[in-house]
N, C-alpha and C positions, 0 to 999 in steps of 0.2 A: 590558329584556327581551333573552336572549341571541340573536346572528343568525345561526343555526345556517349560510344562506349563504354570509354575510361571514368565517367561519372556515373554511368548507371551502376557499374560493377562495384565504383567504391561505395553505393549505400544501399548494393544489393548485400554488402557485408554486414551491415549494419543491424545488429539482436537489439530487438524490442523487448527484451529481457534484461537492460540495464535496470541500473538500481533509481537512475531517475526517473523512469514512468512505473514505480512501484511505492512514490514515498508522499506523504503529507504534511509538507511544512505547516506553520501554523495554526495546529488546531486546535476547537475548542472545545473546553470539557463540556459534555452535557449528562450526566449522571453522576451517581458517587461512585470514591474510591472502594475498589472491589480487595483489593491488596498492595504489596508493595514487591519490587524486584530491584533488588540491592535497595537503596531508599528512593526509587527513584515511586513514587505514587502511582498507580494503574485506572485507570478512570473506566467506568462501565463501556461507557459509550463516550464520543467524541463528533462533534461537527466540523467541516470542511469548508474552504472557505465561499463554497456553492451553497452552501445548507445540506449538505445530506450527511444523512446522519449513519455514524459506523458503529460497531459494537467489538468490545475486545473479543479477539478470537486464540489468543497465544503469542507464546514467545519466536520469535522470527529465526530461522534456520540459520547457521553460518557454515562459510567455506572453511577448508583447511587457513586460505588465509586472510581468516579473522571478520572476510568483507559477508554480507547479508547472502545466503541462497536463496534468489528473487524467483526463480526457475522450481523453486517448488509453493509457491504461492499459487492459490486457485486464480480465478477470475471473479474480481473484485475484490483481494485483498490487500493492504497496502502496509506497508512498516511505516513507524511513526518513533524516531528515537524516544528512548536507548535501546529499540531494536522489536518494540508490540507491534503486533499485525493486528490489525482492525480488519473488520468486512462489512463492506456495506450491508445497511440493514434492507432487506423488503419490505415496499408497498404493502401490505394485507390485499387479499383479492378483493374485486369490489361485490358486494352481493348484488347477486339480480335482485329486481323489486319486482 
């Protein structure tokens, strides 16, 4: 018999603070290289594979071991190896007419 309990408790464990809902596989550049970190190129800005567009915000926080601290990332920012945190850009408000 299923233990309707025993399943909720195991993904009431469950931190939305993994490192997979904080990363951007395949993005693409959309501005220039602002610098470099080790040689790896730093791109201004980046698009997703939605279209929304992010902007370099820094170097991505690490644990003692070695893995990304996702946990101090705002809301909306995302690491993008070897380790750039982009943040979504804003909308501009829209003017009244």
């Amino acid at each position: 018999m299923l233990d309707i309990a025993a399943i909720k408790s195991r993904f009431a464990t469950i931190k939305h603070d993994h490192i997979d809902f904080h990363v951007i596989v395949d993005p693409t550049v959309d501005g220039p290289v602002i610098g470099f970190y080790g040689e790896q190129p730093i791109a201004a800005a980046i698009l997703d594979h939605a279209g929304r567009r992010l902007v370099f915000h820094g170097i991505a926080p690490l644990r003692r071991d070695g893995g990304y601290d996702v946990t101090l990332l705002r809301a909306g920012e995302f690491v993008i190896e070897p380790g750039f945190v982009y943040r979504l850009e804003t909308a501009p408000a829209a003017r009244a007419a």
